[in-house]
C-alpha positions as CSV (number, residue, x, y, z in Angstrom):
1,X,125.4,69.6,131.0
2,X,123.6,68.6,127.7
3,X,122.8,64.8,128.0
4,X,120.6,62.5,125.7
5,X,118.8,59.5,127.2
6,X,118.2,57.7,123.7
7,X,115.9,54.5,123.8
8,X,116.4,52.5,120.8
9,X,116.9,49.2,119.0
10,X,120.0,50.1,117.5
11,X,122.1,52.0,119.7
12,X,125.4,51.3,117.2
13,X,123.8,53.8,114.8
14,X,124.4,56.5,117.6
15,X,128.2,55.8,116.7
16,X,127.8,58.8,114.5
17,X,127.9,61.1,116.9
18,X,129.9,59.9,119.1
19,X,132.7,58.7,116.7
20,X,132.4,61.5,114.1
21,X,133.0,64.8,113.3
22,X,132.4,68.0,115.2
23,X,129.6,66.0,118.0
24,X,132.7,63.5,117.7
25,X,135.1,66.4,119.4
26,X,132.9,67.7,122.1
27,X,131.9,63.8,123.3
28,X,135.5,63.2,123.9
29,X,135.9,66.8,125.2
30,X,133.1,66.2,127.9
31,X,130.8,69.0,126.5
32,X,128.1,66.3,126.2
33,X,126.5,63.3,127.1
34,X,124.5,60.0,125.7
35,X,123.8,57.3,127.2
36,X,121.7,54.3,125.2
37,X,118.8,52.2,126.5
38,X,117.6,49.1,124.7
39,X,114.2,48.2,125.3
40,X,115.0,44.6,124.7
41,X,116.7,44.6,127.9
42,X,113.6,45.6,129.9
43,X,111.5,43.0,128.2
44,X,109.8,40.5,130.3
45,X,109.8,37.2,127.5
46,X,112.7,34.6,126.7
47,X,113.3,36.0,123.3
48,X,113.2,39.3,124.7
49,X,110.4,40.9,121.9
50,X,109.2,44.1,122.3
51,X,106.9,44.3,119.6
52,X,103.8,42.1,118.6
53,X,100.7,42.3,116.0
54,X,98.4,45.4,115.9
55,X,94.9,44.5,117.2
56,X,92.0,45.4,114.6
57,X,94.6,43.8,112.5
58,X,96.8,45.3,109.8
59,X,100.4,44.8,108.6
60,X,103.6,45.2,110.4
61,X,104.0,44.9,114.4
62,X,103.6,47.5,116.8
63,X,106.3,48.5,120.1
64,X,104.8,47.1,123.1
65,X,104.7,49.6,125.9
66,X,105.7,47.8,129.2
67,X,109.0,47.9,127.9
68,X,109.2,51.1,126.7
69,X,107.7,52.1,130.3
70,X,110.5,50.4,132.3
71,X,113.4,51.6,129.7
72,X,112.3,55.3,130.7
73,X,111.7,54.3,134.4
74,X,115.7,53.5,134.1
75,X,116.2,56.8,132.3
76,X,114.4,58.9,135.2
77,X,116.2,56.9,138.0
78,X,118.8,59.1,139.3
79,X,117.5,61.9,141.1
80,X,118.7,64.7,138.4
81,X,116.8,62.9,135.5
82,X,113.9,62.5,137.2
83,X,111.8,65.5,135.7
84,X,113.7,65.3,131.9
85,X,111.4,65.3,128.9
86,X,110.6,62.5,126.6
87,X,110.6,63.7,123.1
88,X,109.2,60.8,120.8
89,X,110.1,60.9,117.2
90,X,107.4,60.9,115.3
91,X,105.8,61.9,111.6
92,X,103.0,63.0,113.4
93,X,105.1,65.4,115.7
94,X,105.5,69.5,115.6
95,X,107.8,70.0,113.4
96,X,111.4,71.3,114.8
97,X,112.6,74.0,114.3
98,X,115.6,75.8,115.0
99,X,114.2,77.6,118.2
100,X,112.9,74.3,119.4
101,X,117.0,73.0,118.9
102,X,118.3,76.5,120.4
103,X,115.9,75.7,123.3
104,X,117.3,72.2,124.0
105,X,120.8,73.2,123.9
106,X,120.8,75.4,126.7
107,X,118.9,72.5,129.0
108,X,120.0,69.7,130.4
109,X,119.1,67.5,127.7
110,X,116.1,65.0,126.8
111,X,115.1,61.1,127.0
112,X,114.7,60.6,123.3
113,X,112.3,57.7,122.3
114,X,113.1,56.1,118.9
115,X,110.0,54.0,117.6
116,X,110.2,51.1,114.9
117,X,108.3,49.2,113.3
118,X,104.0,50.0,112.2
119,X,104.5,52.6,115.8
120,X,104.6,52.3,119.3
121,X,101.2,51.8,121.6
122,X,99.6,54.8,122.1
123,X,98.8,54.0,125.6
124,X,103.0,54.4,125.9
125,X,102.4,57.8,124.4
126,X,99.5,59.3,126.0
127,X,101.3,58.4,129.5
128,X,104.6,59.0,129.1
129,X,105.3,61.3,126.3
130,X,105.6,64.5,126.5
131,X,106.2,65.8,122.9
132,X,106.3,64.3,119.7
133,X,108.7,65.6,117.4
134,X,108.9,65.2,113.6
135,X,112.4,66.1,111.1
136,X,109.8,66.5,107.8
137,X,106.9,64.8,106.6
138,X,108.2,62.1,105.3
139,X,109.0,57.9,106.6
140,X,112.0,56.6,107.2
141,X,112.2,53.1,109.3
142,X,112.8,54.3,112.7
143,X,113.4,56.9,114.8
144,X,117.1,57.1,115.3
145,X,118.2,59.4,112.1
146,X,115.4,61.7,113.3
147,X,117.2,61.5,116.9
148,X,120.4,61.4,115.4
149,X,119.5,65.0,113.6
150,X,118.2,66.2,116.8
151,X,121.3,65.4,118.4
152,X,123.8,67.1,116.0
153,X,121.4,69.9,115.5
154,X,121.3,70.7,119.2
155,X,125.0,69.7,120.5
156,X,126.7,71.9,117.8
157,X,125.5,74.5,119.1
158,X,127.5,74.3,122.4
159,X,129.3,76.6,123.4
160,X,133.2,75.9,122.5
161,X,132.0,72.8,119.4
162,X,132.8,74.6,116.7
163,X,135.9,76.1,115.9
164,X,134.5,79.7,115.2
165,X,131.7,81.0,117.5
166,X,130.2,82.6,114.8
167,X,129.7,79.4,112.5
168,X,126.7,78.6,114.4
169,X,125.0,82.1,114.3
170,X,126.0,82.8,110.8
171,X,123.0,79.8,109.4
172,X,120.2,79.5,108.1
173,X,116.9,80.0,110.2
174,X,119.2,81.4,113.4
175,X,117.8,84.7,112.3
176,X,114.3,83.4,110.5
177,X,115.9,83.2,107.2
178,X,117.8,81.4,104.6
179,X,121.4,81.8,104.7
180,X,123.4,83.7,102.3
181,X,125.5,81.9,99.6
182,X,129.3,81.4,100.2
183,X,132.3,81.2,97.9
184,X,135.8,79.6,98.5
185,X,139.2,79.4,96.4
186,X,139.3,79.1,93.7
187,X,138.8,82.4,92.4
188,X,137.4,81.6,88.9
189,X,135.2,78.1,88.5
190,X,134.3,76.6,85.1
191,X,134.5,80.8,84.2
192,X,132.5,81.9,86.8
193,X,134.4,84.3,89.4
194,X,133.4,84.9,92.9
195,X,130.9,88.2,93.3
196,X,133.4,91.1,93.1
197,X,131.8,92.4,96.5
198,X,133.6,89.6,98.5
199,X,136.7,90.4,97.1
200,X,136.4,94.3,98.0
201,X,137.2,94.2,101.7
202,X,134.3,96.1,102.4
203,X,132.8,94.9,105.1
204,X,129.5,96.8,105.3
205,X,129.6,96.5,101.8
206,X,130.0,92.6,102.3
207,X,127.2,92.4,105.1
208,X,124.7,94.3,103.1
209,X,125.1,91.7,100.0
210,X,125.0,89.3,102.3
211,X,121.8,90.3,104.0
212,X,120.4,91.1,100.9
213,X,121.2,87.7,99.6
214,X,119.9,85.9,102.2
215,X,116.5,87.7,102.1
216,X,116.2,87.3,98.0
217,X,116.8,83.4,98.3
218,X,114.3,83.1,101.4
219,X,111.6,85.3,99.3
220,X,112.1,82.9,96.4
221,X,111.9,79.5,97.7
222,X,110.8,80.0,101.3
223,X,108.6,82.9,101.7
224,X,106.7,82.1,104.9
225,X,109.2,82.9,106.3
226,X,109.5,86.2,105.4
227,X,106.0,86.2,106.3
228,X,107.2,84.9,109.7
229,X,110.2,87.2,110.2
230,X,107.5,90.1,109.6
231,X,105.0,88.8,112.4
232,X,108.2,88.4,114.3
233,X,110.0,92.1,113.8
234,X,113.2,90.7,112.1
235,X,113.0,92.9,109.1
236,X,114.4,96.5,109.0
237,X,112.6,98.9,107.0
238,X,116.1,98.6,104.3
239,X,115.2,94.8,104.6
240,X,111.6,95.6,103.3
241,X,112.9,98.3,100.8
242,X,114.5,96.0,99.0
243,X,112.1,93.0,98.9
244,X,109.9,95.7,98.0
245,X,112.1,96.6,94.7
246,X,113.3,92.7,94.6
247,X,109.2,91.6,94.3
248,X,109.1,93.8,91.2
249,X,111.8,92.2,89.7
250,X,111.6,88.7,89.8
251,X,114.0,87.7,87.1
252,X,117.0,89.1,89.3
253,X,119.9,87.4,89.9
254,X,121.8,85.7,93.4
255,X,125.1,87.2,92.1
Protein backbone atom coordinates (compact mmCIF):
# COMPACT_ATOMS: atom_id res chain seq x y z
CA UNK A 1 0.00 0.00 0.00
CA UNK A 2 0.95 3.65 -0.78
CA UNK A 3 2.16 5.23 2.53
CA UNK A 4 3.98 8.76 3.20
CA UNK A 5 6.32 9.11 6.17
CA UNK A 6 6.25 13.12 6.18
CA UNK A 7 8.81 14.82 8.62
CA UNK A 8 7.76 18.30 9.25
CA UNK A 9 7.11 21.21 11.50
CA UNK A 10 3.68 21.51 10.71
CA UNK A 11 2.01 18.43 10.40
CA UNK A 12 -1.74 20.31 10.60
CA UNK A 13 -1.05 21.57 7.07
CA UNK A 14 -1.18 17.76 5.94
CA UNK A 15 -5.02 18.23 6.93
CA UNK A 16 -5.42 18.86 3.27
CA UNK A 17 -5.11 15.67 2.24
CA UNK A 18 -6.40 13.92 4.60
CA UNK A 19 -9.59 16.07 5.24
CA UNK A 20 -10.23 17.21 1.63
CA UNK A 21 -11.32 16.27 -1.56
CA UNK A 22 -10.57 13.31 -3.67
CA UNK A 23 -6.98 12.24 -1.29
CA UNK A 24 -9.82 13.02 1.38
CA UNK A 25 -12.00 9.83 -0.01
CA UNK A 26 -9.25 7.35 -0.53
CA UNK A 27 -7.66 8.22 3.26
CA UNK A 28 -10.88 7.21 4.74
CA UNK A 29 -11.34 4.49 2.18
CA UNK A 30 -7.86 2.82 3.28
CA UNK A 31 -6.26 3.27 -0.23
CA UNK A 32 -3.49 5.19 1.52
CA UNK A 33 -1.48 6.02 4.25
CA UNK A 34 0.48 9.18 6.21
CA UNK A 35 1.80 9.16 9.11
CA UNK A 36 3.58 12.67 10.47
CA UNK A 37 6.92 12.97 12.30
CA UNK A 38 7.93 16.14 14.13
CA UNK A 39 11.38 16.58 14.50
CA UNK A 40 10.83 18.66 17.60
CA UNK A 41 9.98 15.52 19.22
CA UNK A 42 13.40 13.88 18.63
CA UNK A 43 15.21 16.86 19.81
CA UNK A 44 17.62 16.43 22.53
CA UNK A 45 17.20 20.47 24.35
CA UNK A 46 14.53 21.80 26.88
CA UNK A 47 12.90 23.97 24.38
CA UNK A 48 13.02 21.30 21.95
CA UNK A 49 14.88 23.53 18.84
CA UNK A 50 15.85 21.97 15.91
CA UNK A 51 17.38 24.73 14.20
CA UNK A 52 20.38 27.09 15.11
CA UNK A 53 22.66 29.86 13.33
CA UNK A 54 24.58 28.98 10.04
CA UNK A 55 28.35 28.93 10.68
CA UNK A 56 30.39 31.29 8.18
CA UNK A 57 27.46 33.41 9.25
CA UNK A 58 24.58 34.64 7.28
CA UNK A 59 20.82 35.27 7.98
CA UNK A 60 18.16 32.98 8.90
CA UNK A 61 18.83 29.57 10.95
CA UNK A 62 19.55 26.28 9.57
CA UNK A 63 17.70 22.49 10.58
CA UNK A 64 20.03 20.71 12.70
CA UNK A 65 20.53 17.23 11.60
CA UNK A 66 20.59 14.97 14.77
CA UNK A 67 17.13 15.46 14.81
CA UNK A 68 16.32 15.07 11.52
CA UNK A 69 18.50 11.75 11.83
CA UNK A 70 16.52 10.18 14.67
CA UNK A 71 12.99 11.42 13.16
CA UNK A 72 13.93 9.06 10.10
CA UNK A 73 15.49 6.34 12.34
CA UNK A 74 11.64 6.32 13.70
CA UNK A 75 10.41 6.24 10.10
CA UNK A 76 12.62 3.18 9.11
CA UNK A 77 11.77 1.27 12.42
CA UNK A 78 9.46 -1.36 11.46
CA UNK A 79 10.88 -3.91 9.43
CA UNK A 80 8.78 -3.04 6.07
CA UNK A 81 10.00 0.64 6.13
CA UNK A 82 13.29 -0.09 6.66
CA UNK A 83 14.69 0.23 2.92
CA UNK A 84 11.88 3.26 1.93
CA UNK A 85 13.39 6.34 0.24
CA UNK A 86 13.80 9.73 1.60
CA UNK A 87 12.79 12.29 -0.87
CA UNK A 88 13.91 15.83 0.44
CA UNK A 89 12.13 18.80 -0.91
CA UNK A 90 14.26 20.96 -2.21
CA UNK A 91 14.70 24.04 -5.01
CA UNK A 92 17.78 22.49 -5.81
CA UNK A 93 16.15 18.99 -6.52
CA UNK A 94 15.35 17.18 -10.14
CA UNK A 95 12.51 18.44 -11.08
CA UNK A 96 9.23 16.02 -10.88
CA UNK A 97 7.71 15.04 -13.29
CA UNK A 98 4.87 13.03 -14.05
CA UNK A 99 6.84 9.74 -14.59
CA UNK A 100 8.63 10.36 -11.42
CA UNK A 101 4.71 10.66 -9.63
CA UNK A 102 3.47 7.52 -11.90
CA UNK A 103 6.59 5.76 -10.48
CA UNK A 104 5.76 6.51 -6.76
CA UNK A 105 2.33 5.48 -7.08
CA UNK A 106 2.74 2.09 -7.80
CA UNK A 107 5.49 1.70 -4.65
CA UNK A 108 5.07 1.47 -1.40
CA UNK A 109 5.40 5.04 -0.71
CA UNK A 110 8.38 7.43 0.54
CA UNK A 111 9.76 9.21 3.85
CA UNK A 112 9.25 12.77 2.72
CA UNK A 113 11.52 15.38 4.46
CA UNK A 114 10.14 18.91 4.65
CA UNK A 115 12.93 21.52 5.38
CA UNK A 116 12.41 25.21 6.82
CA UNK A 117 14.00 27.77 7.45
CA UNK A 118 17.75 29.17 5.49
CA UNK A 119 17.93 24.76 4.73
CA UNK A 120 18.79 21.78 6.50
CA UNK A 121 22.66 20.68 7.20
CA UNK A 122 24.02 19.19 4.47
CA UNK A 123 25.72 16.60 6.47
CA UNK A 124 21.74 15.36 7.03
CA UNK A 125 21.57 15.32 3.28
CA UNK A 126 24.72 13.75 2.05
CA UNK A 127 23.88 10.75 4.69
CA UNK A 128 20.53 10.16 4.57
CA UNK A 129 18.92 11.54 1.49
CA UNK A 130 18.39 9.83 -1.20
CA UNK A 131 16.83 12.35 -3.73
CA UNK A 132 16.09 15.75 -3.68
CA UNK A 133 13.05 16.80 -5.38
CA UNK A 134 11.96 20.31 -6.48
CA UNK A 135 7.83 21.37 -7.58
CA UNK A 136 9.56 24.57 -9.86
CA UNK A 137 12.12 26.95 -9.40
CA UNK A 138 10.89 29.05 -7.28
CA UNK A 139 10.86 29.59 -2.87
CA UNK A 140 8.17 29.14 -0.87
CA UNK A 141 8.83 28.86 3.16
CA UNK A 142 9.04 25.20 3.65
CA UNK A 143 8.72 22.11 2.26
CA UNK A 144 5.25 20.93 3.05
CA UNK A 145 3.20 22.49 -0.17
CA UNK A 146 5.94 20.85 -2.25
CA UNK A 147 5.17 17.55 -0.22
CA UNK A 148 1.63 18.26 -0.13
CA UNK A 149 1.77 18.47 -4.22
CA UNK A 150 3.73 15.29 -4.27
CA UNK A 151 1.15 13.71 -2.25
CA UNK A 152 -1.94 14.58 -4.26
CA UNK A 153 -0.07 14.21 -7.39
CA UNK A 154 0.89 10.57 -6.65
CA UNK A 155 -2.30 9.20 -4.50
CA UNK A 156 -4.83 10.35 -7.19
CA UNK A 157 -3.57 8.27 -9.28
CA UNK A 158 -4.62 5.10 -7.34
CA UNK A 159 -6.40 2.83 -8.58
CA UNK A 160 -10.26 3.28 -7.54
CA UNK A 161 -9.62 7.56 -6.31
CA UNK A 162 -11.27 8.99 -8.93
CA UNK A 163 -14.59 8.46 -9.98
CA UNK A 164 -13.73 7.70 -13.68
CA UNK A 165 -10.59 5.62 -14.44
CA UNK A 166 -9.90 7.51 -17.30
CA UNK A 167 -9.72 11.07 -15.54
CA UNK A 168 -6.27 10.35 -14.60
CA UNK A 169 -5.00 9.20 -18.06
CA UNK A 170 -6.90 11.77 -19.95
CA UNK A 171 -4.08 14.82 -18.48
CA UNK A 172 -1.73 16.60 -19.27
CA UNK A 173 2.02 15.13 -19.48
CA UNK A 174 0.38 11.30 -19.00
CA UNK A 175 1.19 11.03 -22.63
CA UNK A 176 4.20 13.81 -22.90
CA UNK A 177 1.86 16.58 -23.78
CA UNK A 178 -0.42 19.33 -22.85
CA UNK A 179 -3.86 18.36 -22.47
CA UNK A 180 -6.60 19.27 -24.75
CA UNK A 181 -9.10 22.01 -23.82
CA UNK A 182 -12.64 21.05 -22.40
CA UNK A 183 -16.04 22.62 -22.65
CA UNK A 184 -19.16 22.18 -20.26
CA UNK A 185 -22.90 23.47 -20.34
CA UNK A 186 -23.65 25.92 -21.12
CA UNK A 187 -23.86 25.69 -24.73
CA UNK A 188 -23.29 29.34 -25.65
CA UNK A 189 -20.91 31.62 -23.20
CA UNK A 190 -20.70 35.48 -23.47
CA UNK A 191 -21.55 34.37 -27.44
CA UNK A 192 -19.11 31.95 -27.76
CA UNK A 193 -20.47 28.26 -28.53
CA UNK A 194 -18.74 25.14 -27.78
CA UNK A 195 -16.56 23.76 -30.99
CA UNK A 196 -19.30 22.12 -33.17
CA UNK A 197 -17.02 18.86 -33.25
CA UNK A 198 -17.98 18.10 -29.56
CA UNK A 199 -21.40 18.38 -30.23
CA UNK A 200 -21.25 15.88 -33.45
CA UNK A 201 -21.04 12.54 -31.64
CA UNK A 202 -18.32 11.62 -33.65
CA UNK A 203 -16.04 10.03 -31.77
CA UNK A 204 -13.06 9.65 -33.97
CA UNK A 205 -13.92 12.84 -35.12
CA UNK A 206 -13.84 14.02 -31.39
CA UNK A 207 -10.40 12.19 -30.66
CA UNK A 208 -8.65 13.60 -33.59
CA UNK A 209 -9.61 17.38 -32.49
CA UNK A 210 -8.69 16.47 -29.44
CA UNK A 211 -5.26 15.13 -30.25
CA UNK A 212 -4.75 17.71 -32.49
CA UNK A 213 -5.59 20.26 -29.86
CA UNK A 214 -3.49 18.96 -27.46
CA UNK A 215 -0.41 18.88 -29.80
CA UNK A 216 -1.14 22.68 -31.13
CA UNK A 217 -1.20 24.05 -27.45
CA UNK A 218 1.97 21.91 -26.39
CA UNK A 219 3.79 23.35 -29.74
CA UNK A 220 2.89 26.85 -28.70
CA UNK A 221 3.74 27.26 -25.16
CA UNK A 222 5.64 24.13 -24.34
CA UNK A 223 7.54 22.86 -27.19
CA UNK A 224 10.29 20.76 -25.53
CA UNK A 225 8.11 18.68 -25.14
CA UNK A 226 7.34 17.99 -28.43
CA UNK A 227 10.93 17.80 -28.73
CA UNK A 228 10.68 15.18 -25.97
CA UNK A 229 7.71 13.19 -27.27
CA UNK A 230 9.87 12.86 -30.50
CA UNK A 231 13.10 11.52 -28.72
CA UNK A 232 10.55 9.45 -26.99
CA UNK A 233 8.39 7.83 -30.15
CA UNK A 234 5.01 9.41 -28.97
CA UNK A 235 4.27 11.06 -32.14
CA UNK A 236 2.48 9.27 -35.17
CA UNK A 237 3.47 10.34 -38.46
CA UNK A 238 -0.50 12.16 -38.57
CA UNK A 239 0.75 13.79 -35.33
CA UNK A 240 3.86 15.15 -37.26
CA UNK A 241 1.72 15.98 -40.42
CA UNK A 242 -0.11 18.29 -38.81
CA UNK A 243 2.48 20.14 -36.65
CA UNK A 244 4.14 20.09 -39.88
CA UNK A 245 1.10 22.20 -41.62
CA UNK A 246 0.29 23.78 -37.89
CA UNK A 247 4.26 25.35 -37.86
CA UNK A 248 3.39 27.04 -41.08
CA UNK A 249 0.63 28.57 -39.83
CA UNK A 250 1.14 30.14 -36.73
CA UNK A 251 -1.75 32.51 -36.49
CA UNK A 252 -4.23 29.37 -36.21
CA UNK A 253 -6.72 29.09 -33.87
CA UNK A 254 -7.45 26.44 -30.49
CA UNK A 255 -11.19 26.25 -31.76
Amino acid sequence: MLRFDVITLFGDMFDAVTRHGVTARAYAHGLWQLKLWNPRDFADNTYRRVDDRPFGGGPGMVMQAPPLMAAIQAARSTADRAQTPVIMLSPQGTPLTQQRVQTLSISSGAILLAGRYEGVDQRLIDRYVDEEVSVGDFIVSGGELPALMLIDAAVRLLPGVLNHPESAVQESFTYGLLDWPHYTRPEVFEGEPVPPVLMSGHHARIDQWRREQSLALTARRRPDLIARAREQGLLSKSDEAFLSVFAKTADRGLK
